[in-house]
FIVEXNU-953296 format. One record per residue (C-alpha): residue number from 1; residue in one letter; x, y, z. Coordinates in steps of 0.25 Angstrom, whole numbers, plus 2048, in hexadecimal, padded with zeros to 3 digits. Example, Ala and Ser with C-alpha at 12.3 -4.5 7.8 and 13.67 -1.06 7.14 Angstrom:
BEGIN
 num residu  px  py  pz
   1      a 831 7EE 81F
   2      s 837 7FC 81D
! end
This chain:
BEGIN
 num residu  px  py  pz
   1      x 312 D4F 76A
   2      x 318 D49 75D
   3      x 310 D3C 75F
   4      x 303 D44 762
   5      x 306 D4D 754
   6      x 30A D40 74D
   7      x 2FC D39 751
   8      x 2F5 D45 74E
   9      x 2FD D45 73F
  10      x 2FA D37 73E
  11      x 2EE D35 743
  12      x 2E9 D42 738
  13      x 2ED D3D 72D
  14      x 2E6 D2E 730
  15      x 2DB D37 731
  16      x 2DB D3F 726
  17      x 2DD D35 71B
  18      x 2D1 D2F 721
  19      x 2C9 D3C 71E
  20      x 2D0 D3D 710
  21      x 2CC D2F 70E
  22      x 2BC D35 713
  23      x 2BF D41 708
  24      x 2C3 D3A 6FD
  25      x 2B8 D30 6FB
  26      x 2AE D3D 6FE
  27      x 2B4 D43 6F4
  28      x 2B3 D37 6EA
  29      x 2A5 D36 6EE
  30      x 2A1 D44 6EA
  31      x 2A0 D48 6F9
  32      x 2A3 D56 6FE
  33      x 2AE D56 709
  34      x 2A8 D62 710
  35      x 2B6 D63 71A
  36      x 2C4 D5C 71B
  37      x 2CA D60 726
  38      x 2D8 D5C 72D
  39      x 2D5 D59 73B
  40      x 2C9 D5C 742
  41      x 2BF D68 746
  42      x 2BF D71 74A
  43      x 2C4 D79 73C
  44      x 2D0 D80 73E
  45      x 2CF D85 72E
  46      x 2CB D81 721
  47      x 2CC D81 710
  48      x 2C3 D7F 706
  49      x 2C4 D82 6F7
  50      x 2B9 D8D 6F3
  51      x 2BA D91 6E4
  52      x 2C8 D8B 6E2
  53      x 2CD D91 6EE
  54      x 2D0 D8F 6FD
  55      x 2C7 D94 706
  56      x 2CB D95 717
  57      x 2C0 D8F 71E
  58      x 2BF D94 72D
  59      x 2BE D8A 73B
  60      x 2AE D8E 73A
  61      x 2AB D8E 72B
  62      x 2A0 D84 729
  63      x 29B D88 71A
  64      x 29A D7C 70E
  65      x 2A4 D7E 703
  66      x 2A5 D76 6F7
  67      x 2B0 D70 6F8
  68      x 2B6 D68 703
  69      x 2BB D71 70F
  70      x 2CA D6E 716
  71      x 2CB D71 726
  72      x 2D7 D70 72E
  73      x 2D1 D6E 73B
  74      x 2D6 D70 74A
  75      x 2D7 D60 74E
  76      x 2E1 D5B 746
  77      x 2DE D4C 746
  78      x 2DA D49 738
  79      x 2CF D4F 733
  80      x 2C2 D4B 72C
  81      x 2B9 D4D 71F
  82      x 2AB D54 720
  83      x 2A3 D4F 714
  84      x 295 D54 710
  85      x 289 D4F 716
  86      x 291 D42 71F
  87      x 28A D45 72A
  88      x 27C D4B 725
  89      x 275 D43 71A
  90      x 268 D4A 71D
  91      x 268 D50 710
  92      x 275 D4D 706
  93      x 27B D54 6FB
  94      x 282 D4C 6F0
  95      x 28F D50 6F5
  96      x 28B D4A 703
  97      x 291 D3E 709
  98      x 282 D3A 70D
  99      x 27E D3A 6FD
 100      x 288 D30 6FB
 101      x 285 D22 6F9
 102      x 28A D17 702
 103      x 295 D13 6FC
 104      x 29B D21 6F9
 105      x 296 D23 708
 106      x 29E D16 70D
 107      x 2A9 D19 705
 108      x 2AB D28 70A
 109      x 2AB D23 71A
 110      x 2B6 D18 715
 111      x 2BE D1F 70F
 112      x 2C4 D24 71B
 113      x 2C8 D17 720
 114      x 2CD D10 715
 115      x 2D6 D1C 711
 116      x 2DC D19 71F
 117      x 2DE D0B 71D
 118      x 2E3 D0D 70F
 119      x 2ED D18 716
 120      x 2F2 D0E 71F
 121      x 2F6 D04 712
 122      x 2FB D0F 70E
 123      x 306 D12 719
 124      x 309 D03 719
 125      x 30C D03 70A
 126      x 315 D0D 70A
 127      x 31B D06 715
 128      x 31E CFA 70E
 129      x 323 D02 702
 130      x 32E D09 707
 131      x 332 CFD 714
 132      x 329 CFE 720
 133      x 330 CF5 72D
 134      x 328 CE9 72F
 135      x 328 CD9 731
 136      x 32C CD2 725
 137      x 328 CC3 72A
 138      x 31D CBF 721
 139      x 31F CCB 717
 140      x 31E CC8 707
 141      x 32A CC5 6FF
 142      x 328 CD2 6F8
 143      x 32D CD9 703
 144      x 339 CE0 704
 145      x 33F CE0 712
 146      x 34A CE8 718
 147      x 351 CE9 724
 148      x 34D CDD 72B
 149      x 34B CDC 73B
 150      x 348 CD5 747
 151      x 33D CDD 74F
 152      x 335 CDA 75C
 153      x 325 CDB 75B
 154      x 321 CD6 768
 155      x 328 CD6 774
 156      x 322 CCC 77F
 157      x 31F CD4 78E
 158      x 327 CD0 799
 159      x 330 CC7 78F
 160      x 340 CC7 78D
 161      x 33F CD2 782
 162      x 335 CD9 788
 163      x 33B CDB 795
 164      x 349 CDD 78E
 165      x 343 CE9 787
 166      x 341 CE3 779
 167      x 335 CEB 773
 168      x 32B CE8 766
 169      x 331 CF2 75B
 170      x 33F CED 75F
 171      x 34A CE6 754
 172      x 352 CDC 758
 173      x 35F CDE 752
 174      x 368 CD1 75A
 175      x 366 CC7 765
 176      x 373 CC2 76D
 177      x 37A CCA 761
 178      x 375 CC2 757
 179      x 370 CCA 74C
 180      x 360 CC8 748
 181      x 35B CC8 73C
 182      x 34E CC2 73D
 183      x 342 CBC 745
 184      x 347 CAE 744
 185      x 357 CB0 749
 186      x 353 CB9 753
 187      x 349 CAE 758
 188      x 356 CA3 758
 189      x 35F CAD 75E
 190      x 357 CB0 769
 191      x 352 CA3 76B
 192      x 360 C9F 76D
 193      x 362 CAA 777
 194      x 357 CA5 780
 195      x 35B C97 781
 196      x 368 C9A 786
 197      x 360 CA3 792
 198      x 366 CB0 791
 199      x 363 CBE 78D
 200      x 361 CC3 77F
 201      x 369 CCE 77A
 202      x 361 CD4 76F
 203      x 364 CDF 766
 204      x 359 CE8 763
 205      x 355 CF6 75A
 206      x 34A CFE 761
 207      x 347 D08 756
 208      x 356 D0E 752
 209      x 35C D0A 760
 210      x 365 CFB 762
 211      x 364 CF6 770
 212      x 369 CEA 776
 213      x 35F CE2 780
 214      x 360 CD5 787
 215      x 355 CCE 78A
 216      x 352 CC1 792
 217      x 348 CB8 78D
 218      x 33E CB2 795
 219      x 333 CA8 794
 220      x 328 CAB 78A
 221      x 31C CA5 78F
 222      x 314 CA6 781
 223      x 320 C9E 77B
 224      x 323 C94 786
 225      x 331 C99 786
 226      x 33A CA4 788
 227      x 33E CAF 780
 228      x 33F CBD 77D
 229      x 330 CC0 77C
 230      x 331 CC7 76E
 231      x 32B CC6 761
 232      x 333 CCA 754
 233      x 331 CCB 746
 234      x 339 CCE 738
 235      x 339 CDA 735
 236      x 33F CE4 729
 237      x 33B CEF 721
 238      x 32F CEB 718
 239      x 32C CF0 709
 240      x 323 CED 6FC
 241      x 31F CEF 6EE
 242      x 317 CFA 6EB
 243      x 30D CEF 6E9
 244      x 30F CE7 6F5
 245      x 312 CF3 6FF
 246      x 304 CF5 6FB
 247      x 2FE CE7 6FE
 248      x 306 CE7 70C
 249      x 302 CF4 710
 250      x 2F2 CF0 70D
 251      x 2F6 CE4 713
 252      x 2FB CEA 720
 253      x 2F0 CF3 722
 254      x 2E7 CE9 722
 255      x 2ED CE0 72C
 256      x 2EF CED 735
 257      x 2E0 CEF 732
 258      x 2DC CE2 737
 259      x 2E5 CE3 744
 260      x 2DD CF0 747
 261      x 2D1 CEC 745
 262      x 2D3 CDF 74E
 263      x 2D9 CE9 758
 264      x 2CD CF1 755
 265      x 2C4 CE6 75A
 266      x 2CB CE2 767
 267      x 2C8 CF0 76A
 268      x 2BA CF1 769
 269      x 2BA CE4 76F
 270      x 2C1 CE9 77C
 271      x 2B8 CF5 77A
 272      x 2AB CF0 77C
 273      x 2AE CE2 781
 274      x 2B7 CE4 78D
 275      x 2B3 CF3 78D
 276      x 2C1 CF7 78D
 277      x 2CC CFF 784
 278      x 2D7 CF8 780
 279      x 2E5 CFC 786
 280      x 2EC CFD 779
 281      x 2E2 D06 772
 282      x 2E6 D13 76E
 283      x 2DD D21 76B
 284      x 2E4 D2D 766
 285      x 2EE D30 772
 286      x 2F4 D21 771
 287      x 2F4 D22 761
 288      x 2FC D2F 764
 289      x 304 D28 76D
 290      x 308 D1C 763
 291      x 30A D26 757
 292      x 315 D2E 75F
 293      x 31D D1F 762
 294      x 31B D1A 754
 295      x 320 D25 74F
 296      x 32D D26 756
 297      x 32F D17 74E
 298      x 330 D1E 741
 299      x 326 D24 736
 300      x 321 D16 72E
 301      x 31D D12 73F
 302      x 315 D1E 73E
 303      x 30F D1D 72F
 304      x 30D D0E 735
 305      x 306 D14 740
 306      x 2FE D1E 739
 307      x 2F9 D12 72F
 308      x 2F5 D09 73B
 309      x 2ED D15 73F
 310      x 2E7 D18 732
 311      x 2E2 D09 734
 312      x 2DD D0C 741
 313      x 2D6 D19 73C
 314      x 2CF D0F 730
 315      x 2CA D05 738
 316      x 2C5 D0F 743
 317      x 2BC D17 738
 318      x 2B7 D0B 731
 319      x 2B2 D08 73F
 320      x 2A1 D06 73E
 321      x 2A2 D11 74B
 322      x 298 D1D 74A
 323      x 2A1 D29 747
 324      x 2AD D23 73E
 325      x 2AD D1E 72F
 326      x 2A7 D0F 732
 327      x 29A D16 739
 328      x 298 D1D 72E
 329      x 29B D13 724
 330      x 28F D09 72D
 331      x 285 D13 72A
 332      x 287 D12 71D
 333      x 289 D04 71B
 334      x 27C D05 725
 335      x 274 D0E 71C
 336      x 27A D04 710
 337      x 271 CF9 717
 338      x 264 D01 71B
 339      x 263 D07 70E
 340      x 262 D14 715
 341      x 26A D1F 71D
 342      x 26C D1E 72C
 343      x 266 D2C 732
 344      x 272 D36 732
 345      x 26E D3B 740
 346      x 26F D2D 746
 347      x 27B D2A 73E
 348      x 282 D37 745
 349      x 27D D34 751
 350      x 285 D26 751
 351      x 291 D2E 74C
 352      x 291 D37 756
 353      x 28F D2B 760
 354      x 29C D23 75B
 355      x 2A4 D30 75A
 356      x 2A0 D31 768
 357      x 2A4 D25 76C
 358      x 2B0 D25 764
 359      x 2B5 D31 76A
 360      x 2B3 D29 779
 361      x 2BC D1C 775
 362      x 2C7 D28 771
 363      x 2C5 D2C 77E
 364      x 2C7 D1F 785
 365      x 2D3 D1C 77C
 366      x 2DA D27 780
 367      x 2D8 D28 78E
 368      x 2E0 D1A 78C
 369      x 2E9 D20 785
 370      x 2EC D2A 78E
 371      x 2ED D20 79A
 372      x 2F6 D18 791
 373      x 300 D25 78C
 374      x 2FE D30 793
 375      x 30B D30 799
 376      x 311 D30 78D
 377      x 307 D3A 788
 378      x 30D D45 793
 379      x 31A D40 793
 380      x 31A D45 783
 381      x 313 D50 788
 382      x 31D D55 791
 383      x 328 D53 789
 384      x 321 D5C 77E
 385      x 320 D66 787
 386      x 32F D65 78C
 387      x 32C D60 79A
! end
């Protein structure tokens, strides 16, 4: 239940920066926002200034007011921005997005996804301002680094560590009671350990908890030799500059941007080449899933969290699909080209149609998702409820 309100807190406020993003480059536009409204219809109650004051708007209340109408609405995931004459251009006032010109058009549909891009710089800047955990191999001189670790990034199946217990996430404290400082005299401590053919005794922090576990190397085939099967990495706490907190946190978004976006294209290739969904793609229940575990980590794995899906919710929009910001943006760019306006009713139609099929692949990811975590879904359930 805490993950499910945790998602649904997370995942509202990705949206509704986006929708601000949407209303604040109306606004500079000189577009009328018709409605903001916090999660989604139907109206559960609504505001608008009338005269100086404000005025209760009811669930069925459709009139036109002046001035920008704010609803609370009974879905509460995110919310949205209604702007005048988005969706008719038929006959456009000059207060109507379909007035506008293209660029002020281009820049209005943008605007949502690149506030959320710009929202994910954000969380990593603040990050590396007041000390974020993170690898320190490779980082600029500049940086100030604190409590210095070993810690376990990838574990090999079926290898010594694995079948030891080692997991990723793990810190690795001491090997055969000597005390480990960093990559490099962990490697010649346990390289020592193996050639004498005997078990391991390492010394590992699992989030606050010590444990001791002794593992037995065996033969790694993608070395040639044997080992542990582990991959580790230098760790510490990490801070800048104003300045260079600034040029890392830009930096970092954009890396993670380009890791999506590759992932992003193996999907689609799976998709519509081999006409399957990937195993480890995730639609609303799995991300629901993930927030709950990430947040038992701590709040920056969370704010972390949240900024990877802020780039999720970026790329997705900017997206050339019928139905989100990218499929807008093309007929734009589209009319931009032809010198002339797509016709509005075919220019729905293939909105509706992407919403549509849109909806479908939310569907099929979730039944996955529900193959994949349903057991933990009712065991959470039950244990709610007291059972």
């Amino acid at each position: 239940m805490i993950a499910l309100l945790l998602f649904l807190l997370v995942l509202s406020v990705l949206v509704l920066i986006h929708e601000f993003g949407h209303y604040f480059a109306a606004r500079f536009f000189g577009v009328k926002a018709e409605e903001f409204g916090f999660g989604f219809p139907p109206r559960a109650v609504g505001f608008v200034k009338v005269d100086g004051k404000w005025v209760r708007i009811g669930p069925g209340d459709r009139r036109s007011f002046k001035q920008t109408i704010w609803s609370v609405n009974w879905l509460p995931l995110g919310g949205f921005v209604r702007m005048k004459g988005e969706d008719d251009g038929a006959r456009p006032e000059a207060d109507s997005f379909a007035a506008k010109g293209l660029c002020a058009r281009f820049c209005i549909l943008f605007a949502g996804v690149f506030l959320n891009w710009w929202l994910a710089a954000a969380i990593f800047t603040i990050g590396f301002l007041v000390g974020i955990p993170a690898q320190t191999d490779g980082m600029p001189e500049t940086a100030v680094v604190e409590a210095r670790q070993v810690q376990v990034i990838e574990v090999l199946p079926n290898g010594g560590a694995d079948q030891a217990g080692i997991r990723p996430g793990d810190y690795l404290l001491s090997v055969d009671g000597q005390a480990i400082g960093t990559v490099q005299s962990a490697q010649t401590v346990i390289a020592e350990a193996v050639s004498s053919g005997r078990p391991i005794v390492t010394r590992i922090q699992r989030d606050e908890v010590q444990m001791t576990i002794e593992a037995t190397p065996t033969l790694i085939p993608e070395m040639g030799r044997s080992g542990l099967g582990v991959a580790l990495a230098n760790t510490g706490i990490v801070r800048f500059s104003p300045g260079q907190a600034l040029v890392q946190g830009v930096t970092l978004t954009w890396g993670y941007t380009k890791l999506i976006l590759g992932g992003l294209w193996g999907l689609v290739r799976d998709l519509f080449v081999e006409r399957r969904v990937a195993a480890d793609v995730s639609g609303p229940v799995g991300i629901a899933v993930m927030t709950g575990q990430v947040a038992s980590q701590g709040m920056w794995a969370l704010l972390q969290f949240a900024a990877l899906l802020s780039i999720n919710l970026a790329i997705i929009n900017a997206l050339p699909i019928p139905a989100l910001d990218g499929g807008r943006i093309l007929f734009v760019m589209i009319e931009a080209v032809r010198r002339k306006k797509v016709s509005a009713e075919f220019e729905g139609s293939l909105h509706r149609i992407g919403f549509i099929l849109l909806l479908t692949l939310v569907a099929i990811v979730t039944i996955q998702d529900l193959r994949r975590f349903g057991g933990a879904i009712l065991r959470a359930v039950a244990q709610a409820l007291g059972f």
